[in-house]
C-alpha positions as a Python dict, from the first residue, in 0.01 Angstrom:
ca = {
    (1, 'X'): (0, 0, 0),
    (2, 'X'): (-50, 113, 338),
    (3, 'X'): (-50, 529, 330),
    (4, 'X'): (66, 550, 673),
    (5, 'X'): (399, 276, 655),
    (6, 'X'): (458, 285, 248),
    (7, 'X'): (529, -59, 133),
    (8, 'X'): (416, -245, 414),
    (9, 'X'): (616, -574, 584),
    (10, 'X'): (397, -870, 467),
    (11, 'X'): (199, -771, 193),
    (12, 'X'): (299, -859, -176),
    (13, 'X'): (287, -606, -402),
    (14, 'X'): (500, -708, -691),
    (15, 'X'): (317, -929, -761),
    (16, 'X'): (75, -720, -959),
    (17, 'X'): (327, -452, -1092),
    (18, 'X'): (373, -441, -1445),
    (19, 'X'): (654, -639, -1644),
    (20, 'X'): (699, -428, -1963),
    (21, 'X'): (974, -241, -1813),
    (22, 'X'): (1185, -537, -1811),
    (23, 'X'): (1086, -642, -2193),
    (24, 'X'): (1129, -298, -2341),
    (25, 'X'): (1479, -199, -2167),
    (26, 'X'): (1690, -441, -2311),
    (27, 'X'): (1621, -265, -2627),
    (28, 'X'): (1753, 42, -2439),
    (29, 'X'): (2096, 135, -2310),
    (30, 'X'): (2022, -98, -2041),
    (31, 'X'): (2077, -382, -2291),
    (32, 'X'): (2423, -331, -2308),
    (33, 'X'): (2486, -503, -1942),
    (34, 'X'): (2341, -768, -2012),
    (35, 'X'): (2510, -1083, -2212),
    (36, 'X'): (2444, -1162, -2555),
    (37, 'X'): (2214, -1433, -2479),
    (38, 'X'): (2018, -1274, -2209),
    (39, 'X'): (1928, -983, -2462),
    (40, 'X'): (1747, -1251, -2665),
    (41, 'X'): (1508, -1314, -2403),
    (42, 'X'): (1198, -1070, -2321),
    (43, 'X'): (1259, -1102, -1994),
    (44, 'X'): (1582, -1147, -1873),
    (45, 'X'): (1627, -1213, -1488),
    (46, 'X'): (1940, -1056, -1461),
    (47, 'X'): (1663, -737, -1496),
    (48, 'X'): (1496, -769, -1213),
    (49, 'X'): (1753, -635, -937),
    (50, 'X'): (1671, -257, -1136),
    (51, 'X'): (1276, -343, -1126),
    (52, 'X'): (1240, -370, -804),
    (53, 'X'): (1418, -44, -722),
    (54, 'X'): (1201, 120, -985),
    (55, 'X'): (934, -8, -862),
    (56, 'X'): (1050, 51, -502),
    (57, 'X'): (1105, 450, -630),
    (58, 'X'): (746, 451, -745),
    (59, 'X'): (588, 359, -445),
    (60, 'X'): (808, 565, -223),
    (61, 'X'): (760, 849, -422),
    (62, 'X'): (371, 824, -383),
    (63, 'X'): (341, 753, -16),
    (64, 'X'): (580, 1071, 61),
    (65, 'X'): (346, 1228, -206),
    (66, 'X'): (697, 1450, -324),
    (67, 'X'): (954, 1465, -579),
    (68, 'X'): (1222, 1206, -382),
    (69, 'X'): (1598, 1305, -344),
    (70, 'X'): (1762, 1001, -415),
    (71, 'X'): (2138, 890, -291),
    (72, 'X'): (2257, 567, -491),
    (73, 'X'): (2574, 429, -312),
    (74, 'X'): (2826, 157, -520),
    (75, 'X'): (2679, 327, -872),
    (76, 'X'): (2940, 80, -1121),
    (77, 'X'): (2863, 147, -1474),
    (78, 'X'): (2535, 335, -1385),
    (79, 'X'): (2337, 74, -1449),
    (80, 'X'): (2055, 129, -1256),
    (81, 'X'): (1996, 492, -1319),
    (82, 'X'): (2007, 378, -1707),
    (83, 'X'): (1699, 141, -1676),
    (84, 'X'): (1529, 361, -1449),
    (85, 'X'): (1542, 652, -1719),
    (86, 'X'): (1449, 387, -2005),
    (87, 'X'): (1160, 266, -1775),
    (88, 'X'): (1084, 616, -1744),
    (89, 'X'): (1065, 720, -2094),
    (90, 'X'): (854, 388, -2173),
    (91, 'X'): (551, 515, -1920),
    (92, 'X'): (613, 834, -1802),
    (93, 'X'): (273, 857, -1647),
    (94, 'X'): (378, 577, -1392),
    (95, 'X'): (729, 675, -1340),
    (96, 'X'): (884, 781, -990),
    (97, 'X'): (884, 1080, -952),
    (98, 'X'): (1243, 1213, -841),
    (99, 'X'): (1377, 1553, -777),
    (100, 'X'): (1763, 1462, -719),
    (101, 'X'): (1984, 1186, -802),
    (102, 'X'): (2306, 1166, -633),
    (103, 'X'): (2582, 917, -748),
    (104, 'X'): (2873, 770, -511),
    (105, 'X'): (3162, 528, -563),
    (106, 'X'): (3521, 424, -447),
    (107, 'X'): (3598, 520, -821),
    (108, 'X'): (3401, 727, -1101),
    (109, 'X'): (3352, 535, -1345),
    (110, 'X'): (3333, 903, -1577),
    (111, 'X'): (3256, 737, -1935),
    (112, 'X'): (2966, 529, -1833),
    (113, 'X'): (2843, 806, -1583),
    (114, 'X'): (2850, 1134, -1671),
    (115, 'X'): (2589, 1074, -2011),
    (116, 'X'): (2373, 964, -1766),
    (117, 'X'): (2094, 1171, -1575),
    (118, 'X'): (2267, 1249, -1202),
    (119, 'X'): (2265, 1502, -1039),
    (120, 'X'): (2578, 1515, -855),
    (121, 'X'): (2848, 1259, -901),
    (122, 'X'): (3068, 1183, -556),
    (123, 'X'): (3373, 975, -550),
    (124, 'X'): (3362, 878, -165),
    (125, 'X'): (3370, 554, 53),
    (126, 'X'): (3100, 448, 168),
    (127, 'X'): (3180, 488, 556),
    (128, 'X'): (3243, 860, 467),
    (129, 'X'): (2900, 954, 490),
    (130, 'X'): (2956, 1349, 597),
    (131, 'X'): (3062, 1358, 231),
    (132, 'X'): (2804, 1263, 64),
    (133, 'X'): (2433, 1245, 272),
    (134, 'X'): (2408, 1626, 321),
    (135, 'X'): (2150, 1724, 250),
    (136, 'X'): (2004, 1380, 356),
    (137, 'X'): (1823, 1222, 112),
    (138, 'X'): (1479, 1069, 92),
    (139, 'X'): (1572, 701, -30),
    (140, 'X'): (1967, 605, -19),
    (141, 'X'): (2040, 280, -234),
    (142, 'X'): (2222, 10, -110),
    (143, 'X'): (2180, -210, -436),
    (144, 'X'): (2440, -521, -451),
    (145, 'X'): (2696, -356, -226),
    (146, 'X'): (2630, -502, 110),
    (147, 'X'): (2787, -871, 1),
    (148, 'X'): (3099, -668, -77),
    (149, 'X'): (3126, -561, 247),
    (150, 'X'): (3355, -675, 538),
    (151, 'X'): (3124, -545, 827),
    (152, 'X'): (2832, -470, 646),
    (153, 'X'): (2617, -427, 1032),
    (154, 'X'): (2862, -150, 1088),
    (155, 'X'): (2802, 39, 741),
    (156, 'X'): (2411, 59, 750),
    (157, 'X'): (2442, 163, 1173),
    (158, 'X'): (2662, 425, 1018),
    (159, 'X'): (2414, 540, 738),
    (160, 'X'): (2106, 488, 998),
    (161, 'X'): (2291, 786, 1208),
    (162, 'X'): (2235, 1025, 942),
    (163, 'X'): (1892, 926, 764),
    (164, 'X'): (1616, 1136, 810),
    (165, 'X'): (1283, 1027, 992),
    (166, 'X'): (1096, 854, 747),
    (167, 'X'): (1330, 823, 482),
    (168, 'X'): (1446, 483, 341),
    (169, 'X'): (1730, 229, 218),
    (170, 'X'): (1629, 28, -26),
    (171, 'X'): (1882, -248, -188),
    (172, 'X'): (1920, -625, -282),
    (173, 'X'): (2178, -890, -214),
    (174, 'X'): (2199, -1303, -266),
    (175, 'X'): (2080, -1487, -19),
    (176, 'X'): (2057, -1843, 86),
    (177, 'X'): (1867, -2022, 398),
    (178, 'X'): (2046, -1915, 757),
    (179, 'X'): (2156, -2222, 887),
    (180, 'X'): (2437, -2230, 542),
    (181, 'X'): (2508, -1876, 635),
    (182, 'X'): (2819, -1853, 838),
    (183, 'X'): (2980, -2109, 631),
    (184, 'X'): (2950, -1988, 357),
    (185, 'X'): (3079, -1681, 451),
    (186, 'X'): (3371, -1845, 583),
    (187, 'X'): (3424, -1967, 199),
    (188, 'X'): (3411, -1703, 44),
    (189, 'X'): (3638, -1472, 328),
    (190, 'X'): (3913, -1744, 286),
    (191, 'X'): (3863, -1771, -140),
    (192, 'X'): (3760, -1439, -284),
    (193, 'X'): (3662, -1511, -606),
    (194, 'X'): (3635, -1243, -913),
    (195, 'X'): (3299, -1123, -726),
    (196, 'X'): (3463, -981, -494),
    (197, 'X'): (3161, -1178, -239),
    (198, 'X'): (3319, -1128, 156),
    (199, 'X'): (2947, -1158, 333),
    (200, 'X'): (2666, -1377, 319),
    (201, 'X'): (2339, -1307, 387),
    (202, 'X'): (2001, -1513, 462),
    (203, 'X'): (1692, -1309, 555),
    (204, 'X'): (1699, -1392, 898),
    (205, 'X'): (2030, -1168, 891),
    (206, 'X'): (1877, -906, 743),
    (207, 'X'): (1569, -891, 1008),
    (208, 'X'): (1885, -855, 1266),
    (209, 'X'): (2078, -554, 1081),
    (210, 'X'): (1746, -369, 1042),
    (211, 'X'): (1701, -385, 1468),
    (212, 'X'): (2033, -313, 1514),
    (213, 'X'): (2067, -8, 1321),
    (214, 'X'): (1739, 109, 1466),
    (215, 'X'): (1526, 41, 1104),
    (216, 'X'): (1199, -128, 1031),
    (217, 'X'): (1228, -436, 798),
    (218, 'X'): (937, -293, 623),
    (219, 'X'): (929, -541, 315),
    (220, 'X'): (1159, -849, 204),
    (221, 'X'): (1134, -1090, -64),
    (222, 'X'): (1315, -1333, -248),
    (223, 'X'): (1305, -1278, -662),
    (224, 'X'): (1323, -1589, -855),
    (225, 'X'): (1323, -1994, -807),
    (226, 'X'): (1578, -2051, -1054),
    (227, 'X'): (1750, -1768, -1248),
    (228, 'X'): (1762, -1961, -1577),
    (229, 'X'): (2015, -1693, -1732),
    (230, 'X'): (1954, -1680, -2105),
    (231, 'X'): (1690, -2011, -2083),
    (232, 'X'): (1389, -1968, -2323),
    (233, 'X'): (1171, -1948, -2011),
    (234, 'X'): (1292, -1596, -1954),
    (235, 'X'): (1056, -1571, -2262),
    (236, 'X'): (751, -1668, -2040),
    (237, 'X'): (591, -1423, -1778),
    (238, 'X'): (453, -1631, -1621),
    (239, 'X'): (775, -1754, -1497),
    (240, 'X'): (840, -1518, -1382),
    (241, 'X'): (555, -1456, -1162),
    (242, 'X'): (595, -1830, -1071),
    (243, 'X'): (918, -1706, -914),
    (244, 'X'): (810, -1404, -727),
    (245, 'X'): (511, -1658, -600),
    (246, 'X'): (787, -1931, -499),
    (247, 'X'): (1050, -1671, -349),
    (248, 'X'): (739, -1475, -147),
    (249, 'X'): (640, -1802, 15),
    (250, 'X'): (1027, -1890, 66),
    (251, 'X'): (1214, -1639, 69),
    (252, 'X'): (1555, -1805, 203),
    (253, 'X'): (1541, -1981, -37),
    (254, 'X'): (1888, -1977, -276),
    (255, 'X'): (1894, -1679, -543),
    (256, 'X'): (1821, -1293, -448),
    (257, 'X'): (1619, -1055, -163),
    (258, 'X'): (1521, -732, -184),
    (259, 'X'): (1412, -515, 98),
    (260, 'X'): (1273, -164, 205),
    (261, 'X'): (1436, -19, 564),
    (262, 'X'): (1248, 244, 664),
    (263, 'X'): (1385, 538, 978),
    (264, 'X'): (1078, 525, 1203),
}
């Protein structure tokens, strides 16, 4: 990792970083998002959108060389602050190190949520930002919430505005190659399915939001070849490095990205 840009655009990191976080949560609260057959593989893809915020955490974490406040937007069930605690207690010695945790949704969710390690917990839309990034926050997570998003351009220019110098967004969305991109989002505008889908995204798209809200695109990558949900080859690591291989080399490729946007 590059000490002076953090996780820098074009290198490949993950694939080196450890997998055991992904086979040892399921047996952890985390397992309990996951469908019954997924939590009979050791590695279930379904996993790997927490992982590489984790891992994203980590890193950050170390190249600020500080405790990070954190600012997780679209929180759900509270997923992701579940298997980054159960990660946590597997290795603390590797763990990101993180000072605050700040929750926001539409709607708190108060059952799932409040047993969970936040700090703060903010019921706020995301456009509202005066309510929820002050202080502003060292890393703000964007993870799965973009593709729900009608003008999702507009939301991170609006979030940009606000972000600190050298502070990040970090986050994940599907994806698919750019030239399908417009009509698919056409599809899914004009039949909304349970989802609740509205945008599309290829990574070409992505590079364009990042110079239009005044980021760096400072690392993007796709995550699998084939998701295989619940497929005895979730058993196989070596599948899944095959897919972070594939998705590296082709990252438009069909399935999931995930991205670091950095404030210069």
């Amino acid at each position: 990792m590059d000490k002076k840009k953090g996780i820098a655009w074009g290198c490949t990191p993950h694939l080196n970083w450890e997998l055991d976080s992904i086979k040892n949560t399921r047996t952890f609260r985390a397992g309990k998002w996951l469908s019954d057959k997924a939590k009979t593989r050791a590695y279930p893809a379904r996993l790997l959108r927490y992982w590489f915020m984790y891992h994203f955490l980590r890193l950050e974490a170390k190249h600020q060389e500080k405790a990070l406040d954190v600012c997780e937007i679209g929180i759900d069930k509270g997923q992701m602050r579940d298997f980054v605690s159960s990660a946590t207690k597997l290795n603390p010695t590797e763990a990101p190190n993180i000072a605050t945790w700040r929750g926001v949704d539409m709607f708190l969710q108060r059952e799932y949520l409040e047993p969970l390690d936040y700090t703060d917990l903010l019921e706020a839309r995301l456009e509202n930002t005066d309510e929820y990034l002050s202080p502003a926050p060292d890393v703000i997570v964007l993870l799965h919430i973009l593709e729900h998003l009608m003008n999702p351009e507009d939301a991170v220019v609006t979030l940009s505005k606000q972000m600190k110098s050298g502070s990040i967004i970090i986050g994940g969305l599907p994806s698919l190659p750019h030239i399908f991109e417009a009509s698919r989002e056409k599809k899914i505008r004009a039949n909304p399915n349970d989802n609740g889908h509205v945008s599309a995204f290829s990574p070409k798209r992505m590079q364009e939001l990042a110079k239009q809200s005044g980021l760096e695109l400072e690392f993007l990558t796709g995550a699998f070849f084939i998701r295989a949900s619940g497929s005895c080859l979730e058993d196989q690591p070596w599948w899944i490095r095959f897919g972070f291989r594939f998705s590296r080399i082709f990252p438009s490729w069909p399935g999931e990205t995930y991205w670091v946007l950095r404030k210069p």
